[in-house]
C-alpha positions as CSV (number, residue, x, y, z in Angstrom):
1,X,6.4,-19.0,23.3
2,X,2.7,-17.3,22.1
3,X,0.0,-18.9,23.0
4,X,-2.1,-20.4,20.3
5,X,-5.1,-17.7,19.3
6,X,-8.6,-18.6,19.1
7,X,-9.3,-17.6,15.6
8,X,-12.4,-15.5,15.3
9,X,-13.5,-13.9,12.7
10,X,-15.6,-11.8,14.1
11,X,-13.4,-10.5,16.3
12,X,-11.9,-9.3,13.4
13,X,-14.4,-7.3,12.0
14,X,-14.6,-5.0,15.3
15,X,-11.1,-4.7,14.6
16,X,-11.3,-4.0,11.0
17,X,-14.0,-1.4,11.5
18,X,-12.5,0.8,14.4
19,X,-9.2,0.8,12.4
20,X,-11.2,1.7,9.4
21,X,-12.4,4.6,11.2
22,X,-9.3,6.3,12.5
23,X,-7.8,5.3,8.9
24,X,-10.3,7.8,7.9
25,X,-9.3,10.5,10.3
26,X,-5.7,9.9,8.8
27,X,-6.3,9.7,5.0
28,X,-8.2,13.4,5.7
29,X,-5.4,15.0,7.8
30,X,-2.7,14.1,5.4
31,X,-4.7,14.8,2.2
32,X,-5.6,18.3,3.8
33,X,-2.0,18.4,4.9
34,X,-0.9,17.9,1.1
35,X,-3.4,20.8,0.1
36,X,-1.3,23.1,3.0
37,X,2.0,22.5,2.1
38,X,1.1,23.0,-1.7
39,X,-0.3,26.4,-0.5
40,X,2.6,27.2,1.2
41,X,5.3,26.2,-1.0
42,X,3.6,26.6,-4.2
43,X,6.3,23.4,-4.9
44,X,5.7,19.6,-6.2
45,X,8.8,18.4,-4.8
46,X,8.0,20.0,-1.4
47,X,5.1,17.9,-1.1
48,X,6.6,14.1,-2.7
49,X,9.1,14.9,0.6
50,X,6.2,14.5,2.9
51,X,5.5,11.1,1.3
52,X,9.2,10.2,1.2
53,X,9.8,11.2,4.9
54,X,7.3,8.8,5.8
55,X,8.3,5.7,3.6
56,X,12.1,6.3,4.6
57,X,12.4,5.5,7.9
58,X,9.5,2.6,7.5
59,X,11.7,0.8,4.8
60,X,14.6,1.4,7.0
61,X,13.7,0.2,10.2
62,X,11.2,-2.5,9.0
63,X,14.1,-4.9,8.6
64,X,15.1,-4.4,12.5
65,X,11.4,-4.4,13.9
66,X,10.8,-8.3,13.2
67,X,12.2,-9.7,16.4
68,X,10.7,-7.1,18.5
69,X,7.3,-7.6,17.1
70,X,7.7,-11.6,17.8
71,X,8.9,-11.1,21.7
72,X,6.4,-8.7,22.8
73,X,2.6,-8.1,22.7
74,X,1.2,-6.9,19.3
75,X,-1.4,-5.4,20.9
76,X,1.2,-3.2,22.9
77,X,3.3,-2.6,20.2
78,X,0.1,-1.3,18.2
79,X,-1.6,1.3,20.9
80,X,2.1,2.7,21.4
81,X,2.2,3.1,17.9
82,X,-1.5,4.5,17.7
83,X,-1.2,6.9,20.7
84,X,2.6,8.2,19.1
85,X,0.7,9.3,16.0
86,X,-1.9,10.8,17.9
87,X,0.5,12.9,20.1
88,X,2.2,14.1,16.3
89,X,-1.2,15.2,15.6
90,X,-2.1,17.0,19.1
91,X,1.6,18.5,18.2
92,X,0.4,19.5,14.2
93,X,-2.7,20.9,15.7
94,X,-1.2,23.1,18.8
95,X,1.2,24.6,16.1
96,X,-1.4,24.9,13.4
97,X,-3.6,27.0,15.9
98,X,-0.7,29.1,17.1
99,X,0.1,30.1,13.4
100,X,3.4,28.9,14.0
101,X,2.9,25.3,11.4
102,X,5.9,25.2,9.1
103,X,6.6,22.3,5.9
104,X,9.7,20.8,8.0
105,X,7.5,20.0,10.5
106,X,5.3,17.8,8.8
107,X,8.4,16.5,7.5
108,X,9.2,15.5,10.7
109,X,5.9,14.2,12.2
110,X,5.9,11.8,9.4
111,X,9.4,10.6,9.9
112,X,8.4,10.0,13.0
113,X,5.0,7.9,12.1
114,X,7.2,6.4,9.6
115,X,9.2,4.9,11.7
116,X,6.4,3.7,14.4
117,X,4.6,2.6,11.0
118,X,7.8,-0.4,10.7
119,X,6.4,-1.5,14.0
120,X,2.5,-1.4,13.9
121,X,2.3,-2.8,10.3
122,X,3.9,-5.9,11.0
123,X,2.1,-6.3,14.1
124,X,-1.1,-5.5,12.6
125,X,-0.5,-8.3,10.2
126,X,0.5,-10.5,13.2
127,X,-2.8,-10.0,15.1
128,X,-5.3,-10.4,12.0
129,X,-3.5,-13.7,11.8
130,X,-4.2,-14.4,15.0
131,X,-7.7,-13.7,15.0
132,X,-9.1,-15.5,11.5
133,X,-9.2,-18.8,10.6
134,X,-7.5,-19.8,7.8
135,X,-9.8,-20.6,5.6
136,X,-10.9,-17.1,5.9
137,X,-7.4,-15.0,5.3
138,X,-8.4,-14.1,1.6
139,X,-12.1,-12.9,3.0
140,X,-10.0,-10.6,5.5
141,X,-7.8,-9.4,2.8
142,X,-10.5,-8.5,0.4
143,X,-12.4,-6.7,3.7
144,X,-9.2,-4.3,4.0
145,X,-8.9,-3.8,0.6
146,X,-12.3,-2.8,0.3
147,X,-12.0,-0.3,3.2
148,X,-8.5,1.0,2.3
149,X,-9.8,1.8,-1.4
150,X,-12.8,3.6,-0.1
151,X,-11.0,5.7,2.0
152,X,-8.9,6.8,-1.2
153,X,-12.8,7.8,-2.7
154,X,-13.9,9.0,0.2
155,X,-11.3,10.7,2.4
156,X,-10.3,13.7,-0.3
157,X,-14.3,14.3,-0.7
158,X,-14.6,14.7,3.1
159,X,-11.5,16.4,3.5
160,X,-12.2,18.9,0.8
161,X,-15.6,19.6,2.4
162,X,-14.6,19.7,6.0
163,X,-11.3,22.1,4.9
164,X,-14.1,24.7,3.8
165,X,-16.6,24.7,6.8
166,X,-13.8,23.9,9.9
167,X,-10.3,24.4,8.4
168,X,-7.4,22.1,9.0
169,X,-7.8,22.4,12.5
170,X,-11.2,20.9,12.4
171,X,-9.8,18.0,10.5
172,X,-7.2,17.2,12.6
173,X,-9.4,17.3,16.1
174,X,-11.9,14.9,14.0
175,X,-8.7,12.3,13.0
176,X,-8.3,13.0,16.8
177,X,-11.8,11.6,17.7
178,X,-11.0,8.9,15.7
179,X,-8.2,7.7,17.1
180,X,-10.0,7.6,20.5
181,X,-12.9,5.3,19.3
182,X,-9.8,2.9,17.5
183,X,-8.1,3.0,20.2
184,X,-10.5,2.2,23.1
185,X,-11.6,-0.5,21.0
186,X,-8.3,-2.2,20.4
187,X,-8.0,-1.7,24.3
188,X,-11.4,-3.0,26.1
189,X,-12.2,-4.9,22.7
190,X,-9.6,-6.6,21.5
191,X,-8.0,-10.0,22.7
192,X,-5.2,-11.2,21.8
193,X,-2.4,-13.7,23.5
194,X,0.3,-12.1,24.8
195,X,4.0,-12.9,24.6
196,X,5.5,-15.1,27.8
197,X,8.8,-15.9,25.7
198,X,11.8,-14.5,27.6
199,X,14.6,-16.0,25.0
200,X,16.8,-13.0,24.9
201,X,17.8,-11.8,21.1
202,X,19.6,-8.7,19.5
203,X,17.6,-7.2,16.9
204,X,20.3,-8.5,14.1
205,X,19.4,-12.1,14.9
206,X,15.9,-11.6,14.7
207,X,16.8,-9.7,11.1
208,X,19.2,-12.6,10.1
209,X,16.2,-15.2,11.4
210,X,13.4,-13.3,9.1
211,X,16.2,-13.8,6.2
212,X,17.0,-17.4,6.9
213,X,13.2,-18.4,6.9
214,X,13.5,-16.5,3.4
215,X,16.5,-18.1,2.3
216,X,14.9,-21.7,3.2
217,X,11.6,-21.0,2.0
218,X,12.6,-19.6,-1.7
219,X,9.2,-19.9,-2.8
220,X,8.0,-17.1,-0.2
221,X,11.4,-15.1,-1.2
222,X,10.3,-14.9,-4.3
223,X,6.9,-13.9,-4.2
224,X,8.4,-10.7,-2.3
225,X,10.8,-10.5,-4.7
226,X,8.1,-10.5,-7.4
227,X,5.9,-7.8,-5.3
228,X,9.0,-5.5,-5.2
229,X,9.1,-5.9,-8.8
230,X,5.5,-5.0,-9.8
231,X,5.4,-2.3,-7.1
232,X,8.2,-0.4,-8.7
233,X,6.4,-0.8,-12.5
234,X,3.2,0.7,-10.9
235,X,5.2,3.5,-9.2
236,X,6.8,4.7,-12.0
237,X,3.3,5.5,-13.6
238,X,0.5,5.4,-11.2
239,X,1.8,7.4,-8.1
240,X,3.2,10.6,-9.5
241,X,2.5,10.2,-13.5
242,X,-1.3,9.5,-13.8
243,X,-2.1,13.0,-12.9
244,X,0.4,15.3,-14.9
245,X,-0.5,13.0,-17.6
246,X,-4.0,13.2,-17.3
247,X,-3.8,17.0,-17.0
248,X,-1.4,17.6,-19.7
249,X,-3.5,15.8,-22.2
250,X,-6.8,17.7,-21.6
251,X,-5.8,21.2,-21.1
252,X,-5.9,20.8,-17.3
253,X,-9.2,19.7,-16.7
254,X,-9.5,19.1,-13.1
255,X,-12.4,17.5,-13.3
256,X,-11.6,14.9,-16.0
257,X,-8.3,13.8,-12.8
258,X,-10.7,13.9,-10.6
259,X,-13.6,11.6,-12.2
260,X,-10.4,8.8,-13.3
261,X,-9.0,8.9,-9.7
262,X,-12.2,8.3,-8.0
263,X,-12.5,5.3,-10.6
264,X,-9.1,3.6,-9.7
265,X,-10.9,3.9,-5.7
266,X,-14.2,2.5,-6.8
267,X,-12.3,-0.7,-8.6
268,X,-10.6,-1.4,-5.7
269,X,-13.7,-1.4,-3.8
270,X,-15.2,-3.4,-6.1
271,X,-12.2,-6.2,-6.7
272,X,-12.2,-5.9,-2.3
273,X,-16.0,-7.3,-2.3
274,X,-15.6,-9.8,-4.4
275,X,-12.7,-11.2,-2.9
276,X,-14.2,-10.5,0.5
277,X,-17.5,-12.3,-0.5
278,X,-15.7,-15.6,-1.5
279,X,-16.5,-17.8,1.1
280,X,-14.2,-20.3,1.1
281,X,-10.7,-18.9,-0.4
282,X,-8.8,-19.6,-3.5
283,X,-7.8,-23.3,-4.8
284,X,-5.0,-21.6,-6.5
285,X,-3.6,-18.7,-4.9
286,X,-0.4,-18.5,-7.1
287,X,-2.6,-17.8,-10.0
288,X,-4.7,-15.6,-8.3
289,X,-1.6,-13.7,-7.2
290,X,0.5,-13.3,-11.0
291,X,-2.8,-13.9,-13.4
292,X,-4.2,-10.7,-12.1
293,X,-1.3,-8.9,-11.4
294,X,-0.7,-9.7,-15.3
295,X,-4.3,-8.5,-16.3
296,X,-4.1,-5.1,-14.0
297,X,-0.8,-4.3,-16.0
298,X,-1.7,-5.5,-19.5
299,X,-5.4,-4.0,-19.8
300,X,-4.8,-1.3,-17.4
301,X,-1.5,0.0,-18.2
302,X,-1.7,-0.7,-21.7
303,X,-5.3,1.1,-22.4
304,X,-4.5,3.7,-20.4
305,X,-1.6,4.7,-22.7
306,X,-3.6,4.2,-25.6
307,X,-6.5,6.0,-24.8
308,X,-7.1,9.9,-25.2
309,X,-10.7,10.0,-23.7
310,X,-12.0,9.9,-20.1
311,X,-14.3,6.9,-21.0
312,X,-11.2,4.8,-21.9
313,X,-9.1,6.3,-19.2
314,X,-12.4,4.8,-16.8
315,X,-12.3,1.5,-18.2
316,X,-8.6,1.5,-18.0
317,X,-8.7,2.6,-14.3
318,X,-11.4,-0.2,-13.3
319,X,-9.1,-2.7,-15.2
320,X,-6.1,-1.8,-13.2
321,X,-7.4,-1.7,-10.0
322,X,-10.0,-4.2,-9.3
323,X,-7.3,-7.1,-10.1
324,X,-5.1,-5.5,-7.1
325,X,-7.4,-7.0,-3.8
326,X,-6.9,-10.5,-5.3
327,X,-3.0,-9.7,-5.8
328,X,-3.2,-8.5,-2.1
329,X,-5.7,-11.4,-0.6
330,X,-2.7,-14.2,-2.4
331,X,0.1,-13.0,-1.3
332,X,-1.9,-12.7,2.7
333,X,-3.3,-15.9,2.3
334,X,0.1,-17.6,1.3
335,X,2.1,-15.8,4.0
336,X,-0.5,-16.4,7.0
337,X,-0.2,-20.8,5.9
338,X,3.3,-20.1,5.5
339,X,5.0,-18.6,8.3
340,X,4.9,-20.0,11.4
341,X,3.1,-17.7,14.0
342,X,6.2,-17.4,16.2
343,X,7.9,-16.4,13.4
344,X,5.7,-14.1,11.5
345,X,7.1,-10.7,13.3
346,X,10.5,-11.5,11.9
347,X,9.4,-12.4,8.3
348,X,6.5,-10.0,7.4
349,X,9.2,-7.3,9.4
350,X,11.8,-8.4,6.4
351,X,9.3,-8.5,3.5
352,X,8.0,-5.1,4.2
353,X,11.6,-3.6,4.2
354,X,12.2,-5.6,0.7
355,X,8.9,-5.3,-0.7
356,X,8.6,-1.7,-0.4
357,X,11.7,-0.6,-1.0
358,X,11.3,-0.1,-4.6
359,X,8.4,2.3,-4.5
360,X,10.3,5.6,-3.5
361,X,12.8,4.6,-6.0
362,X,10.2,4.1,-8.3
363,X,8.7,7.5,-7.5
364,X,11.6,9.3,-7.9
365,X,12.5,7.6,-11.6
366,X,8.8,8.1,-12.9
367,X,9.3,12.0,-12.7
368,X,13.1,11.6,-14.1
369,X,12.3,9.4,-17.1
370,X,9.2,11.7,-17.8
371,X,10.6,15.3,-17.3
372,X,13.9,14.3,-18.9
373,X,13.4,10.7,-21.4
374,X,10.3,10.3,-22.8
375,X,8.5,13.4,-22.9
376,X,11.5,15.3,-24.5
377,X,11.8,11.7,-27.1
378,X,8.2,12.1,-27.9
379,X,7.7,16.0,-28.7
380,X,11.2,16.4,-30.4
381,X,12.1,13.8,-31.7
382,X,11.7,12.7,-35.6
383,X,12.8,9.3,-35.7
384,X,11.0,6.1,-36.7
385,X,10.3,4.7,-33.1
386,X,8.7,8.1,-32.1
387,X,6.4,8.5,-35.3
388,X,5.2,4.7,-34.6
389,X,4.8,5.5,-31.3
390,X,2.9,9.0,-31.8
391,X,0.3,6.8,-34.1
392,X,-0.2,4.6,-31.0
393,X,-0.7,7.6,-28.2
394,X,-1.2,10.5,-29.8
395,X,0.8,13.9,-30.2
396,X,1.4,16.7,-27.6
397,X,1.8,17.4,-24.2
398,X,1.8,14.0,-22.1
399,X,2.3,11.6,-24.9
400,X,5.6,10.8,-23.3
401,X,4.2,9.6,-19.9
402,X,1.3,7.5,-22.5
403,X,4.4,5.9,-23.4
404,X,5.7,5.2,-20.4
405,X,2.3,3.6,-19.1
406,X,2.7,1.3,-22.7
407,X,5.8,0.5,-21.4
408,X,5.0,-0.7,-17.5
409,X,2.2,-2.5,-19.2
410,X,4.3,-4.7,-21.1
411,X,7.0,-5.1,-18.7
412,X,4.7,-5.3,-15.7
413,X,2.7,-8.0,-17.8
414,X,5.1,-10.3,-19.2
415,X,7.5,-10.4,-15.5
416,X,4.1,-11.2,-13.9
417,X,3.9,-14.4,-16.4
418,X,7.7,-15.5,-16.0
419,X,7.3,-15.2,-12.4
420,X,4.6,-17.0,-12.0
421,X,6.6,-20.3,-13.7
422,X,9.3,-19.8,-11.7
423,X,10.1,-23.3,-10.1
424,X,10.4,-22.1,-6.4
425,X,7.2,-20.3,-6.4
426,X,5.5,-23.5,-8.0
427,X,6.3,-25.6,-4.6
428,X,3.9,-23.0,-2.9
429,X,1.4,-25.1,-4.6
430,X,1.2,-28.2,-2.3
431,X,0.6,-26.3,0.5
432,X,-2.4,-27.4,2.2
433,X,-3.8,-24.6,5.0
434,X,-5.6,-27.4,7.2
435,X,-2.6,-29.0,7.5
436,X,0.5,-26.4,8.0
437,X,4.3,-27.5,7.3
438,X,7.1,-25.2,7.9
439,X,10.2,-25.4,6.4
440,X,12.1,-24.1,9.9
């Protein structure tokens, strides 16, 4: 068995820090890797297969990792992973210099992260478990959604600078630096107890042990369930159809994509300080979770459809992404009083694998439905539904995607609602985080 950790919060924030820092050496490499391989290939598709390669392998081996994760050191398990991804950049870099970097390659480096992703993430979650007191899990959560929606401000702005004054070479050696500082930090640093258990256990039984806990505890089923749900709404509009829609509705205007994207950053930044700078957690984390899911869908999605201006596309982006933290800190919060520490390898292992799941598929749909559904429905079509509809979003060029973000507002809106009166999810309610009981 683990030792019992002594929680400490600010151990946690050296943690959060250094990882924030070689996150930052990451989000530049691969946005200045997405500006390459468009270069190269001159080809959309080309570059959604660098984000696929890398969510493939993560979904797929997530649901193995669990038992793993709860057997051996999480520290390990996360400077393996670390060191891995720095040895695919030392590789990226060496060919990049050589002139000999080709798009399969990055292809394959990300499988490759992918899969040592299935491993660190979990563990990751593991450890910041270990080190904060319970009463403090939401105040984590909103901490790393604060950093992780800067760094989707910040990172292209660096990246784009640095790509003009050192190359992608240059950005790669600095992701390299990085990773030294995170990683000496997590090394010297960071405490945390290690694994003594010697209970042999394939990886199947540690995958059928993160679904039993599921199956026992319907309430947390559910909640993932739910998450899958609402991930695959926002990623049939957010992740690949904000930005053709945006473009194709104001003649291309780069700048106009540019000013809403930073926006949907800045909310999240803002929605990760408040939840960080709530002292004490949420009564009510249910709510916090499906009421704000509800209102990121309904006056996000929804205005964003509607409007034909970047001043309602801003309002619209701060209104879907500030609720997201507080989704984020809920779901944390719940897990972490939830899931036995012994156990949380195995379960957060399975809930990654189901929870994420549905984004590629959602990915992949958004650009069907839009290329071949509603963008042909709204531009050709003469019947009732589409003049309605054309009154609501407007004419032209990306009024089918507007249609499809009126559509994931409703949807994403009203399941959020229903979900949250779902009797299996309401037994969440009793829990009290002082006083743990596990259903085992």
């Amino acid at each position: 068995m683990e030792r019992k950790a002594e929680p400490d919060f600010k151990k946690f924030i050296i943690f959060w820090l250094s990882q924030s820092v070689s996150q930052l050496g990451s989000a530049m490499t691969s946005f200045a890797l997405t500006i390459w391989a468009y270069q190269q290939t001159n080809s959309a598709m080309a570059v959604s297969l660098i984000t696929f390669c890398s969510y493939f392998p993560y979904i797929l081996i997530s649901i193995f990792a669990g038992s793993f994760i709860d057997k051996n050191s999480k520290k390990k398990i996360m400077l393996i992973a670390d060191l891995f991804a720095a040895v695919c950049s030392v590789f990226i870099l060496i060919l990049f210099s050589t002139g000999s970097l080709h798009i399969y390659h990055i292809y394959i480096v990300n499988t490759i992260t992918g899969f040592m992703d299935a491993f660190q993430a979990p563990a990751e979650a593991v450890a910041i478990g270990m080190m904060v007191p319970s009463d403090k899990y939401a105040k984590a959560s909103g901490y790393s959604s604060f950093s992780e929606n800067l760094l989707t401000v910040v990172a292209p702005m660096l990246a784009a600078t640095f790509i003009s004054f050192v190359g992608l070479g240059g950005i790669i050696f600095f992701d390299l630096l990085t990773f030294i500082f995170a990683f000496v930090v997590l090394l010297f640093f960071i405490k945390l107890p290690e694994n003594t258990s010697s209970q042999e256990e394939s990886v199947l039984d540690g995958c059928k042990e993160g679904f039993s806990f599921l199956k026992k505890n319907r309430g947390i089923l559910y909640i993932i369930l739910s998450m899958a749900l609402l991930n695959f709404f926002s990623r049939l509009t957010y992740e690949n159809i904000l930005s053709p829609m945006l473009l194709a509705r104001t003649n291309n205007n780069n700048e106009i994509l540019g000013l809403v994207s930073s926006i949907l950053g800045i909310g999240g930044i803002i929605g990760g300080l408040l939840v960080a700078g709530k002292k004490n957690g949420y009564k009510d984390n249910l709510k916090l979770i499906y009421f704000s899911a509800a209102f990121s869908f309904l006056f996000g999605d929804l205005l964003m459809g509607l409007s034909q201006n970047v001043y309602l596309w801003s309002i619209a982006a701060l209104a879907a992404s500030i609720p997201i933290p507080f989704v984020i800190a809920g779901q944390k919060t719940i897990m972490y009083n939830t899931v036995p520490q012994n156990l949380q390898g195995r379960v957060f292992a399975v809930r990654n694998a189901i929870q994420f799941c549905t984004i590629p598929i959602g990915i992949l749909l958004g650009g069907f439905l839009a290329d071949y559904v509603f963008e042909p429905f709204m531009l050709g079509s003469k019947s009732i539904l589409a003049v309605f509809l054309r009154k609501l979003v407007g004419t032209g060029s990306g009024s089918g995607m507007a249609v499809m973000f009126l559509c994931t507002g409703i949807l994403g809106s009203t399941s959020s609602i229903l979900l949250y009166n779902n009797r299996n999810v309401k037994l969440l309610r009793d829990i009290n985080p002082k006083n743990k009981q596990f259903i085992q």
